[in-house]
C-alpha positions as CSV (number, residue, x, y, z in Angstrom):
1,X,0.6,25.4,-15.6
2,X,-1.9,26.2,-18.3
3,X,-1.1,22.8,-20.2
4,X,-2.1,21.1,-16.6
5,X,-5.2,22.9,-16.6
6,X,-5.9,22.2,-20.2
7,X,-5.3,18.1,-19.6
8,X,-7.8,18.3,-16.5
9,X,-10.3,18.8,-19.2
10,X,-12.1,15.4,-20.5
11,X,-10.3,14.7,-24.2
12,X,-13.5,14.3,-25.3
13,X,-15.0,17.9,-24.1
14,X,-11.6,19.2,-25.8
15,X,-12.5,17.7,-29.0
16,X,-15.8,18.6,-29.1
17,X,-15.7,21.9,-27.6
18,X,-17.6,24.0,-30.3
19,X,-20.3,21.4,-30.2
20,X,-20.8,21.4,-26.6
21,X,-20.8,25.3,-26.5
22,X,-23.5,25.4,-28.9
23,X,-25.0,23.1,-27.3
24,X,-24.9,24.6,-23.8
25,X,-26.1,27.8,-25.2
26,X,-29.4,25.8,-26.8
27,X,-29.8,24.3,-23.6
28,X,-29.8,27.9,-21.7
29,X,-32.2,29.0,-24.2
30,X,-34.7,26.6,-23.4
31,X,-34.0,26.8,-20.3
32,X,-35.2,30.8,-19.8
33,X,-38.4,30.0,-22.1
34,X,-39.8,26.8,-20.4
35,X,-38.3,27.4,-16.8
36,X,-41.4,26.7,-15.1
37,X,-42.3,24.1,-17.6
38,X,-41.3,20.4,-15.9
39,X,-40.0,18.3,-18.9
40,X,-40.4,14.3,-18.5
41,X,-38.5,11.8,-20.5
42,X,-41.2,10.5,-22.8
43,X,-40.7,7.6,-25.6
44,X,-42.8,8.1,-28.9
45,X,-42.7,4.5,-29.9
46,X,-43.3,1.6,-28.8
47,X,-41.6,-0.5,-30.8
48,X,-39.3,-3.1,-30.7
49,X,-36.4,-0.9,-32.8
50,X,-33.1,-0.7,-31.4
51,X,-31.7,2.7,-31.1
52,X,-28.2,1.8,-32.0
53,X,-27.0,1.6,-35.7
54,X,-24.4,-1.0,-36.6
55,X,-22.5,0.4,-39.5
56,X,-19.2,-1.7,-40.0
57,X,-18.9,-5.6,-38.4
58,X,-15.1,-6.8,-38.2
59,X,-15.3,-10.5,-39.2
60,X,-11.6,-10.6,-37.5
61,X,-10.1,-14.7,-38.1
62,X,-11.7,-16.5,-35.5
63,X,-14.1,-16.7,-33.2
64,X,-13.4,-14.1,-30.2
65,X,-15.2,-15.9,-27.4
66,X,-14.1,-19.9,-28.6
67,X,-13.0,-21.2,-25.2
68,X,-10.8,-24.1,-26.6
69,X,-7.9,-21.8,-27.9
70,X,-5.5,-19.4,-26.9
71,X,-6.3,-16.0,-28.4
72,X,-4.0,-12.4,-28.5
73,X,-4.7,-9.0,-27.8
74,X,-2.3,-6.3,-28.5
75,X,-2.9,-2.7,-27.2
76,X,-0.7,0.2,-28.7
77,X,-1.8,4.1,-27.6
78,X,0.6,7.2,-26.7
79,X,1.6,7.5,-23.1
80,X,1.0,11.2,-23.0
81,X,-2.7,10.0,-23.9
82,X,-2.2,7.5,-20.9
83,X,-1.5,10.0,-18.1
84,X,-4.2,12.6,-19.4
85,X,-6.4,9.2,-18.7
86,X,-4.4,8.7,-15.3
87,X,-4.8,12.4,-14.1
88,X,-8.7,12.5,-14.9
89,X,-8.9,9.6,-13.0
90,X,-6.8,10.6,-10.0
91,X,-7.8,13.8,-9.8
92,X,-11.6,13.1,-10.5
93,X,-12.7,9.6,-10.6
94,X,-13.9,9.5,-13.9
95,X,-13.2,7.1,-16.4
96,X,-12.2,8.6,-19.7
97,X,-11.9,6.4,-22.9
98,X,-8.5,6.3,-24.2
99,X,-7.8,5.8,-28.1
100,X,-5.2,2.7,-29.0
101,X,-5.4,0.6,-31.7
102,X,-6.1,-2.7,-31.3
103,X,-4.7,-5.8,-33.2
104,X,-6.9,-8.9,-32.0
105,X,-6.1,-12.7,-33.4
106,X,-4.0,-10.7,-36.2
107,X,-7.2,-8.4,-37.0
108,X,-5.7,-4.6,-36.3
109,X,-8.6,-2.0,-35.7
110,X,-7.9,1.7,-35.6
111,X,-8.8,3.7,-33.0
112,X,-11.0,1.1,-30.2
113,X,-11.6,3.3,-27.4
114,X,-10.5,1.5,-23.8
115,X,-11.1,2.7,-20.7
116,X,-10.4,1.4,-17.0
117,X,-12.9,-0.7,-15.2
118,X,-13.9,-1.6,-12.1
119,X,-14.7,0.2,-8.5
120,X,-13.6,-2.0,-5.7
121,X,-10.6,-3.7,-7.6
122,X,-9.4,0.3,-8.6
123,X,-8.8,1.1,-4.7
124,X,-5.9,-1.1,-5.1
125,X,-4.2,1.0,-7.9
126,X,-1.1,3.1,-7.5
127,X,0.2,5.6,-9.2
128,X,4.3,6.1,-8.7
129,X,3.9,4.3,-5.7
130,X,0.8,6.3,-4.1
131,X,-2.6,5.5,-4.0
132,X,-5.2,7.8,-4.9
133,X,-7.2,7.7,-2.6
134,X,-4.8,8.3,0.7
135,X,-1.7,9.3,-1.1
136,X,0.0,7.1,1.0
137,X,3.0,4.9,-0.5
138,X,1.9,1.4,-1.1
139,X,-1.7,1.1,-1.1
140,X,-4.8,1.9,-0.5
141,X,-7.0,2.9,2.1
142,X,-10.8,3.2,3.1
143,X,-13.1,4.6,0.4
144,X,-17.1,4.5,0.0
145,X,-17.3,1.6,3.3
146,X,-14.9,-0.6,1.1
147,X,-12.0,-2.8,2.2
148,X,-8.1,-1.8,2.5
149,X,-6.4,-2.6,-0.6
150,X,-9.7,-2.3,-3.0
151,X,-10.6,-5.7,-2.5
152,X,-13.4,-7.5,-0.5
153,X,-12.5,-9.2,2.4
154,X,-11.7,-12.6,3.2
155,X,-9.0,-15.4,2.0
156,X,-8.7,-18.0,-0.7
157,X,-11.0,-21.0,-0.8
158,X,-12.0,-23.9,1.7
159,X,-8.9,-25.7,2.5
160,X,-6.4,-24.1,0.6
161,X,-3.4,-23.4,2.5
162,X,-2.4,-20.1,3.3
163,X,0.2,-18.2,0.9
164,X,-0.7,-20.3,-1.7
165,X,-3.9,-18.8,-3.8
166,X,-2.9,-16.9,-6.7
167,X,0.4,-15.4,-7.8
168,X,3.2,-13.9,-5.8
169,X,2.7,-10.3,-4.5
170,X,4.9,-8.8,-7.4
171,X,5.0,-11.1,-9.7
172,X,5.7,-9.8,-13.1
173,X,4.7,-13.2,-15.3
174,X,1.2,-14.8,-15.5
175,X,-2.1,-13.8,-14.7
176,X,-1.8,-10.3,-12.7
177,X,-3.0,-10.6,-8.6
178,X,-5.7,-8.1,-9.1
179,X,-5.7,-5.9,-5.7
180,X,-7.8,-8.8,-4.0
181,X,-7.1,-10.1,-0.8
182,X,-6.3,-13.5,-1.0
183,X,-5.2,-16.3,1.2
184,X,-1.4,-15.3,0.3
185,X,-1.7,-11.2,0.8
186,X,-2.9,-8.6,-1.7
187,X,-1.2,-8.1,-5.2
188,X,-1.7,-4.3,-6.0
189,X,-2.6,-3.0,-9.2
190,X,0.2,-0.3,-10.6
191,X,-0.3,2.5,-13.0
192,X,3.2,1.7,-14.4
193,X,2.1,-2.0,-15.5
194,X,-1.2,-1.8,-18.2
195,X,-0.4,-4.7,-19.0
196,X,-2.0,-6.0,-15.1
197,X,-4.9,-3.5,-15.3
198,X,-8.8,-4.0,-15.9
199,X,-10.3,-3.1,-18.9
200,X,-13.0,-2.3,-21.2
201,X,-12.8,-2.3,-24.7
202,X,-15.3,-0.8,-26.7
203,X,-15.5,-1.3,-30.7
204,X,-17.7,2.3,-31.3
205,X,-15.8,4.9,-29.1
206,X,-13.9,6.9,-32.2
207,X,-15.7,5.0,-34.8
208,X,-19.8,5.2,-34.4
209,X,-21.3,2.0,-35.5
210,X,-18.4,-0.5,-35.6
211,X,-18.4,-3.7,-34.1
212,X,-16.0,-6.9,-33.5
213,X,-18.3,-10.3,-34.3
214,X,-21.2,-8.7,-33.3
215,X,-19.3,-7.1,-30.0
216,X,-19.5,-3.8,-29.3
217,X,-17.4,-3.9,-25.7
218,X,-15.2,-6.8,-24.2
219,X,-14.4,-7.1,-20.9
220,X,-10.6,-7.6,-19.8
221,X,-11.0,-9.5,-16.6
222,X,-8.3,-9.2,-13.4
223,X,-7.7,-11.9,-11.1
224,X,-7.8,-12.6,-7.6
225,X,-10.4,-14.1,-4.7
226,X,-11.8,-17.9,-5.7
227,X,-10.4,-18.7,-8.7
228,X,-6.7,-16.6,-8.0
229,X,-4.5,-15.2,-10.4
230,X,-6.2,-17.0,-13.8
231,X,-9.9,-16.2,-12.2
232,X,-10.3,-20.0,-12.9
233,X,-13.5,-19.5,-10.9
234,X,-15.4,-17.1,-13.2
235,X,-14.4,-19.2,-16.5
236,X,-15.7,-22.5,-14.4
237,X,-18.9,-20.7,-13.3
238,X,-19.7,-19.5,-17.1
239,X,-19.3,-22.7,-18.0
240,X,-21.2,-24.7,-16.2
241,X,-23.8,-21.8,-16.1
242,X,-24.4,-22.0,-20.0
243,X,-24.0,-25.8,-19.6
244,X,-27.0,-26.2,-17.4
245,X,-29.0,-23.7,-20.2
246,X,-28.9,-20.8,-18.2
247,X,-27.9,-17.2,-19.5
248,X,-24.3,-16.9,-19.4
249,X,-21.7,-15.0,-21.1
250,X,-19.0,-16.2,-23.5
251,X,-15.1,-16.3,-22.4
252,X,-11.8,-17.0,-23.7
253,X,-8.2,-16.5,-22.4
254,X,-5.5,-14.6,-24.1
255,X,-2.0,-13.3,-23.9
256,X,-2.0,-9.4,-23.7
257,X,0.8,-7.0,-24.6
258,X,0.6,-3.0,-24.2
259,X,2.7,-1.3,-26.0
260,X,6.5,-2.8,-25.2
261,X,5.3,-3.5,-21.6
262,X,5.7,-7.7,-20.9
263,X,3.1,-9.7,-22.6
264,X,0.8,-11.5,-19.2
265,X,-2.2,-13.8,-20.2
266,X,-5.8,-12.6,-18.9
267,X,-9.5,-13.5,-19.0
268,X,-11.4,-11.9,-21.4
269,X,-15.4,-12.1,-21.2
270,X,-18.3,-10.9,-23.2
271,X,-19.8,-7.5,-22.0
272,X,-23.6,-7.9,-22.0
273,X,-24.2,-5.6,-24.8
274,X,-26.9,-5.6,-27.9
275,X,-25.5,-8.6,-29.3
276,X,-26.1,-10.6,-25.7
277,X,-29.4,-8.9,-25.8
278,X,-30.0,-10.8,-29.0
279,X,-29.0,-13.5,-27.7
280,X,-31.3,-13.5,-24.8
281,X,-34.6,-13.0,-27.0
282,X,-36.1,-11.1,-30.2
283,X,-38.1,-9.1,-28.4
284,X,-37.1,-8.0,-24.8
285,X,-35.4,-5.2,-23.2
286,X,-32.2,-5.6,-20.8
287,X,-31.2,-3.0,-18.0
288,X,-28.5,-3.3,-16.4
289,X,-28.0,-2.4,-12.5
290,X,-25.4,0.1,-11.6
291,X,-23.0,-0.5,-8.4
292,X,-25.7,2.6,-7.0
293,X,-28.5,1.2,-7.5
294,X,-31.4,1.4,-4.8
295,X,-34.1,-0.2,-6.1
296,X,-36.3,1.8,-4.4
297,X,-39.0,3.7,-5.3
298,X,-37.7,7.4,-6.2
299,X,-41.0,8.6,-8.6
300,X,-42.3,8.8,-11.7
301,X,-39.2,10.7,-13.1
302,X,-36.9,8.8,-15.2
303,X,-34.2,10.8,-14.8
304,X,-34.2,9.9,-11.0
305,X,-33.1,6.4,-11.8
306,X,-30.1,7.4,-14.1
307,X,-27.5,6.2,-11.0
308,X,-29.7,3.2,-10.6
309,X,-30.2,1.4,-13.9
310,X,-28.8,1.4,-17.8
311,X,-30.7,0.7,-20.3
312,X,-28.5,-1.4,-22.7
313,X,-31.0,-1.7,-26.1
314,X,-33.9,-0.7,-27.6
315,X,-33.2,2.6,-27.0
316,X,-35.6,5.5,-28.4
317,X,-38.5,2.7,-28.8
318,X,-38.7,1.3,-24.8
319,X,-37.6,3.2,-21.5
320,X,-37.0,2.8,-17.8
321,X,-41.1,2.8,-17.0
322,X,-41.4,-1.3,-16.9
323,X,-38.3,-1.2,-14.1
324,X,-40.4,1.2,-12.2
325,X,-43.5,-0.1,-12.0
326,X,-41.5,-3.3,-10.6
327,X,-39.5,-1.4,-8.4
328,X,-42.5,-0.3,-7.1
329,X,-44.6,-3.0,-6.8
330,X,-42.2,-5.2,-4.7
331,X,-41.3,-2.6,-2.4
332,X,-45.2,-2.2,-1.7
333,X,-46.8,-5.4,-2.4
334,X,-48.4,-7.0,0.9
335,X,-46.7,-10.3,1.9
336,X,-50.1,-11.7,0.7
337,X,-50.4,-10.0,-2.9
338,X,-46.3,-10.9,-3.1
339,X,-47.3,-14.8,-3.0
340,X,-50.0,-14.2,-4.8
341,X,-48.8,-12.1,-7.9
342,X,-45.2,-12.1,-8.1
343,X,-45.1,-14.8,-11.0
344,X,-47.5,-11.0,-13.4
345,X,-44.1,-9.4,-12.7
346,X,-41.5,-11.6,-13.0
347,X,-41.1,-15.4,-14.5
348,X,-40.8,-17.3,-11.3
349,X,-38.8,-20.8,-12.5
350,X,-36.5,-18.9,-14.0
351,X,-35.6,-16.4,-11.3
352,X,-35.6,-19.6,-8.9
353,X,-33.1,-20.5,-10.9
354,X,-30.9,-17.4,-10.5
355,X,-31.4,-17.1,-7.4
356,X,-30.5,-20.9,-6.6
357,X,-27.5,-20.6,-9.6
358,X,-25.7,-17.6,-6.8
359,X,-26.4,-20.1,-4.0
360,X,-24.7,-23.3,-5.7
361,X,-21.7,-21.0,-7.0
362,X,-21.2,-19.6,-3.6
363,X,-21.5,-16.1,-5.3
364,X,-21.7,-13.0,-2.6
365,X,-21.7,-10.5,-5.1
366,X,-24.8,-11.3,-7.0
367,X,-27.6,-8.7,-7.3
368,X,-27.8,-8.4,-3.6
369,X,-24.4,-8.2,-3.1
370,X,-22.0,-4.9,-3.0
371,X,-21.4,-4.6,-6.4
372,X,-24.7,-5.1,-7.4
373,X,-24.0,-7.2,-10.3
374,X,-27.0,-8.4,-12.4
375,X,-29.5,-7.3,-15.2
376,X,-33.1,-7.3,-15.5
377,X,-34.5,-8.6,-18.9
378,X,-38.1,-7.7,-19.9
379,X,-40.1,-9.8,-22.2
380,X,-41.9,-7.6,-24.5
381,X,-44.6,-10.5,-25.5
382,X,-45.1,-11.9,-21.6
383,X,-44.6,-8.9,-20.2
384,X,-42.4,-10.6,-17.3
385,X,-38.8,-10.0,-15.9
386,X,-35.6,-12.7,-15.6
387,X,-32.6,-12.1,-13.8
388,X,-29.6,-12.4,-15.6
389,X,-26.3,-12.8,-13.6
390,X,-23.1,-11.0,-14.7
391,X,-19.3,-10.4,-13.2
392,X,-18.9,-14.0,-11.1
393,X,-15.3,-13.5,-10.4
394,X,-16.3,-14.0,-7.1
395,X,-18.0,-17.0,-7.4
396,X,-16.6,-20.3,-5.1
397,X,-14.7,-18.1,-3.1
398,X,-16.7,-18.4,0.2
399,X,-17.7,-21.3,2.6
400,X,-18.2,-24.8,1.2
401,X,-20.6,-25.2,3.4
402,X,-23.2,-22.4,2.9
403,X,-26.6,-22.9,3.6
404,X,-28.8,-23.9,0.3
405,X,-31.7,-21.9,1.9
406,X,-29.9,-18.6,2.8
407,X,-28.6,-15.8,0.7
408,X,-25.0,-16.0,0.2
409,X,-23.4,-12.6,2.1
410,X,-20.8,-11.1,2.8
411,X,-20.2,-10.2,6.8
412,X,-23.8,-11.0,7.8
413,X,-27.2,-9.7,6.5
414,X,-29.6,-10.8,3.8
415,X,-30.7,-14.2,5.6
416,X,-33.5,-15.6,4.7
417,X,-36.1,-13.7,6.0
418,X,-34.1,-11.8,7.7
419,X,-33.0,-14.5,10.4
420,X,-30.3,-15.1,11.9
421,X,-26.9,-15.4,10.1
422,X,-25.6,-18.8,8.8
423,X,-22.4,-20.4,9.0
424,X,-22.0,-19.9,5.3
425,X,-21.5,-15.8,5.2
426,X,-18.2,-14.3,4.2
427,X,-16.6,-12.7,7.1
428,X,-13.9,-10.1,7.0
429,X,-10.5,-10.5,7.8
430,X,-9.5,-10.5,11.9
431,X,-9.8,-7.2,13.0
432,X,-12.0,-5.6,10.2
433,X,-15.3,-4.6,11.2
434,X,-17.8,-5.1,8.2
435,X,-20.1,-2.2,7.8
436,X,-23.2,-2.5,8.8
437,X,-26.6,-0.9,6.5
438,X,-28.5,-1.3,3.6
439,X,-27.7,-0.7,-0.2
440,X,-27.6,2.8,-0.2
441,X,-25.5,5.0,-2.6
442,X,-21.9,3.9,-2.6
443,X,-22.7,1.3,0.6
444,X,-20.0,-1.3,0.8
445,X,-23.3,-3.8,2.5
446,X,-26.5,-4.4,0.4
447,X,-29.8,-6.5,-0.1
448,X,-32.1,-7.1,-2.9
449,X,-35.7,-6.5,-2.2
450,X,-36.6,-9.1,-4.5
451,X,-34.9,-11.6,-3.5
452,X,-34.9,-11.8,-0.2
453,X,-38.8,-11.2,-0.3
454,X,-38.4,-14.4,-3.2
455,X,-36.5,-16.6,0.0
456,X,-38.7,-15.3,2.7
457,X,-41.9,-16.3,1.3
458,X,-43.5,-20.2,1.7
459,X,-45.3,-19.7,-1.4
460,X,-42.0,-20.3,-3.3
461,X,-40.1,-22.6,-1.6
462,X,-41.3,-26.0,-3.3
463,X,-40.0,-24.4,-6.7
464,X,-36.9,-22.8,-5.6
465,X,-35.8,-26.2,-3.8
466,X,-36.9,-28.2,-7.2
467,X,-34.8,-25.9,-9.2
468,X,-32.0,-25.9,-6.6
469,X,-31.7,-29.6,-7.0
470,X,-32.1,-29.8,-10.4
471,X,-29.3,-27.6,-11.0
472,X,-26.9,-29.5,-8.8
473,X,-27.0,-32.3,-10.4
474,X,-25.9,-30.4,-13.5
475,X,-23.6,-28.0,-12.0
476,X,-22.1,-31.0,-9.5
477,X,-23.5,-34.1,-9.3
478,X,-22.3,-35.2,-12.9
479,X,-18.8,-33.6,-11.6
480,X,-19.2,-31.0,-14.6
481,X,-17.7,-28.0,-12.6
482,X,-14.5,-30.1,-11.8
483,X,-13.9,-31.6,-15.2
484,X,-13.9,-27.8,-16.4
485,X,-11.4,-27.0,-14.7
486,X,-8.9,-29.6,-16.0
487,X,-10.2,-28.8,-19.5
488,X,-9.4,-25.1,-18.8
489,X,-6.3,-24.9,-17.6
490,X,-5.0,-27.0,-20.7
491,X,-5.9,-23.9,-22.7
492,X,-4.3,-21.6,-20.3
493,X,-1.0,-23.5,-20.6
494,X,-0.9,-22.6,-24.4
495,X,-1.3,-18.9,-23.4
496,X,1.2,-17.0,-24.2
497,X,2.6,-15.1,-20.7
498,X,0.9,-17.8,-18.4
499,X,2.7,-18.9,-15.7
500,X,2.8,-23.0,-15.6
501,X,3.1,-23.1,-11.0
502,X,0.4,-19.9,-10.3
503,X,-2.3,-22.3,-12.7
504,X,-1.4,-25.2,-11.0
505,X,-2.2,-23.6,-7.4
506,X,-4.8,-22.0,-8.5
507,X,-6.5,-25.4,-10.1
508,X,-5.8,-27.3,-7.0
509,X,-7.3,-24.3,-4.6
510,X,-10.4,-24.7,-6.5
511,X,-10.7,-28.3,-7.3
512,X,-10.2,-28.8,-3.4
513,X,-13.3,-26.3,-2.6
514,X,-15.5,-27.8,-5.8
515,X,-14.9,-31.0,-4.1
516,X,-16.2,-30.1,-0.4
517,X,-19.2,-27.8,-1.8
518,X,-20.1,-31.2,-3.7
519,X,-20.0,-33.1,-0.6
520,X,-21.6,-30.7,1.8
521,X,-24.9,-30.6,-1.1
522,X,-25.2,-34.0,-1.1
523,X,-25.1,-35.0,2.6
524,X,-27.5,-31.7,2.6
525,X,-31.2,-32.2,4.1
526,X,-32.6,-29.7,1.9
527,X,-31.5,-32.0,-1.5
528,X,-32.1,-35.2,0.4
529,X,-35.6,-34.8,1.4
C-alpha cells in the first residue's frame, strides 16, 4: 500500500523532492511578507535572446525529417517505469515523461524523455481492457463533450466504401487504427501495445540542452480519419502545404519497435519548437494555442492566459503582452475599425492564405476547430501576426464538396457570418447529437474570433478569394496533391512493419476524395468568376 502511494507521486516531484521543499518553503516565505503585494509577470528585456540554451546537438546519420526514405526508431524503458506513467495518467490525467533510450537511424541517445500525446485520440485508450474514463470493458465513453471512442465523429472520405478506410479493428501489423472512427469501425488504442500509441519525444527531458538536428521534440503521429491507418492525409497536406511556400512542418515515416513489442511503421512529424521558430524568421516570437484556449479577453494578467497560450521561444526577452493586446482588440474592434485596421495587427495575405489553406484541405480542426490547433507568430520588426497551421491529421476527411466561402466545421457552426450551415460541415454519426456552444474550456464545439470576423467582413473578400484561387492551382489544379500520394506510399512500402493491403485502401480512399474535391473547385462559381 505505501509503494502505491509513493508511485501516485509524479517521478519527477520524487526526484527532486529536496529542491521542491526548499522551494516551497521560499515560496511561503514570500508569500507572508508581500501578501497584499499583487506580483505581475514582467519581462526586463526586450530583446530578441532566446531563453533556451542548446548545449549538445546530435548530428545522428541522416537527415530525420527526409521524406524519400524509410527511417527507424527504437524505444527501450523499464515497464515498472511504464505503469508508474500509466497509473499517473489513469488516475490523474497527467502526462508524465518517461525515460527510455532512444536509438534513431543507428544514433542511440540516453535517457530522451517520451511522454503520451494527444486528448481526443487518448479517450480511446484501455488499460487491461478498461477504459479510463468509464471503467467499462472495451472502450470509451463520454468525456469533456467529446465523442465515444476518443475520436471525432464521422466516416472515412467521399466515396469510399464502407469497412474499407484504414486497418482492421485489431490488427497487429501496419500503421496502428488510432481510436478514430472511421468508415470501417473504431480501432482502440491499448496500454498493452506501445508500439500503437501517440507520442512525444523530447531531446532535453533528462539531459538540459540536448538536441537531435536541431530538434528538441518529435511528434509520433497515430492514424485514423482521412488519410486511415498511414495518416496519408497529414503527409499529403504537409506536402503540398510547403510546396505552395507556405509554413509547414517536416515528416518522414518509420518503422518503430518498443522494447520486444512487434515493430509497426508510423508517421513521425516535426514538433514546432525553437528550431521551426528559426525557421519561420530571425526575429519573431511563436505562441502556440492550447486545446483551452478562449481567446478572450481575461485582463492584463499574464498568468490568466497560462491555459490559453504557450510561448514556445524567446523566452525571458518577449512575453504573452503582444497576444493580448490582439486578443483584445478583435474581440472589441467595431465591424468598421475591423475593416479598417485589421491588416496594424495581423499580415492580411498571409492569413488569407491560412485561412483559405484549411478551406482547400477540408481541415475542421484548424484554429477554430475543437482542438484548437494553430500558432500565432509575431514579427518583431512589422510588428504583425501570421497564423501558422499545425496537427492536419484531419485534413481531407470531410465533404468534397464544402463550400470555398464557409469555414469548414464540424456538426454546424462557424459559417460565414454566422449564416446558415452549408452542405460541407462534418456531421456526427446517426444518432449522436453534436454539442452545441462556443469554445469554452474543455468544449468539444468552437470558433475563432478572428476568423470568422476575417470571412464575415466585405472588406476582405477580393483577397481571400485571390489567395484561395491561387492556391488551388498549386495544391490541385497542377494535380500536386495526388501525385503525392503515389510518391508517398512508395516510401511507406520500404517501411519496415507496413502493411502492403491497409496502404493500398488507404491511397485509393484518398485519391478518390482528392479527385472529387478537385472537381467540385473547379466547376466552383467562386474560382470561376
Amino acid at each position: 500500500m505505501k509503494r502505491r502511494l509513493i508511485h501516485r507521486i509524479p517521478v519527477r516531484v520524487r526526484h527532486y523532492w529536496k529542491l521542491l521543499a526548499t522551494c516551497a518553503a521560499t515560496l511561503l516565505a514570500f508569500a507572508v511578507v508581500f501578501s497584499t503585494v499583487r506580483v505581475a509577470p514582467l519581462v526586463t528585456s526586450a530583446s530578441d535572446e532566446n531563453g533556451d540554451k542548446v548545449t549538445v546537438d546530435i548530428a545522428g546519420t541522416t537527415d530525420l525529417f527526409d521524406a524519400a526514405r524509410a527511417h527507424s526508431i527504437k524505444l527501450t524503458f523499464r515497464d515498472e517505469n511504464y505503469q508508474e506513467l500509466l497509473d499517473s495518467f489513469w488516475d490523474e490525467g497527467e502526462k508524465e515523461y518517461l525515460e527510455a533510450d532512444l536509438t534513431l537511424d543507428g544514433t542511440t541517445i540516453p535517457s530522451v524523455g517520451i511522454r503520451l500525446k494527444g486528448n481526443s485520440t487518448l479517450q480511446s485508450l484501455t488499460r487491461n481492457g478498461e477504459s479510463r474514463q468509464t471503467g467499462r470493458s472495451g472502450g470509451a465513453g463520454m468525456r469533456g463533450g467529446g465523442m465515444p471512442g476518443g475520436g471525432f465523429p464521422g466516416g472515412g472520405q467521399q466515396g469510399a466504401p464502407q469497412g474499407e478506410q484504414g486497418a482492421p479493428q485489431g490488427q497487429q501489423g501496419g500503421f496502428p487504427g488510432g481510436g478514430m472512427m472511421g468508415g470501417g469501425g473504431r480501432t482502440e488504442l491499448k496500454t498493452e501495445e506501445p508500439e500503437n500509441l501517440p507520442w512525444l519525444i523530447r531531446f532535453d527531458e533528462f539531459v538540459e540542452g540536448r538536441r537531435y538536428q536541431g530538434h528538441r521534440e518529435v511528434s509520433v503521429r497515430v492514424g485514423g480519419m482521412g488519410g486511415g491507418a498511414t495518416v496519408l492525409n497529414e503527409a499529403v497536406s504537409l506536402d503540398v502545404l510547403a510546396a505552395a511556400g507556405e509554413p509547414a512542418q517536416k515528416y518522414s515515416y518509420t518503422s518503430f519497435t518498443v522494447n520486444d513489442r512487434p515493430t509497426t511503421a508510423r508517421l513521425i512529424v516535426e514538433h514546432p519548437d525553437e528550431n521551426f521558430a528559426d525557421d519561420l524568421g530571425a526575429n519573431g516570437v511563436l505562441y502556440k494555442s492550447l486545446s483551452t484556449s478562449q481567446f478572450t479577453d481575461q485582463g492584463d494578467d499574464q498568468t490568466e492566459y497560462a491555459d490559453d497560450f504557450k510561448q514556445i521561444n524567446k523566452k525571458g526577452s518577449q512575453d504573452l503582452q503582444p497576444v493580448i493586446d490582439l486578443i483584445r482588440w478583435v474581440n472589441t474592434a467595431t465591424d468598421t475599425e475591423f475593416a479598417e485596421h485589421l491588416g496594424d495587427h495581423v499580415d492580411v495575405e498571409s492569413f488569407a492564405r491560412y485561412v483559405a489553406t484549411q478551406n482547400l484541405l477540408v481541415n475542421f480542426d484548424d484554429m477554430a476547430g475543437p482542438g484548437k490547433n494553430y500558432y500565432l507568430w509575431y514579427d518583431l520588426t512589422t510588428k504583425k501576426f501570421s497564423v501558422v497551421g499545425w496537427d492536419y491529421n484531419l485534413t481531407l476527411s470531410g465533404s468534397a464538396t464544402q463550400d470555398p466561402t464557409q469555414s469548414v466545421s464540424m456538426g454546424g457552426g462557424g459559417m460565414r457570418g454566422g449564416g446558415q450551415q452549408g452542405g460541407g460541415d462534418f456531421q456526427p454519426p446517426e444518432g449522436m447529437e453534436a454539442p452545441q456552444g462556443g469554445g469554452g474550456r474543455g468544449g468539444f464545439m468552437s470558433g475563432h474570433k478572428l476568423k470568422e470576423r476575417f470571412l464575415a467582413s466585405s472588406a476582405y473578400q477580393d483577397v481571400y478569394q485571390q489567395q484561395y484561387k491561387a492556391l488551388y492551382n498549386k495544391i490541385y489544379g497542377n494535380a500536386a496533391a495526388l501525385n503525392r500520394i503515389t510518391e508517398i506510399t512508395k516510401v511507406i512500402g520500404t517501411v519496415d512493419g507496413s502493411n502492403a493491403e491497409t496502404t493500398a485502401t488507404d491511397a485509393e480512399n484518398l485519391t478518390t476524395l482528392i479527385r472529387e474535391r478537385t472537381q467540385f473547385l473547379a466547376t466552383s462559381e467562386f474560382l470561376t468568376e
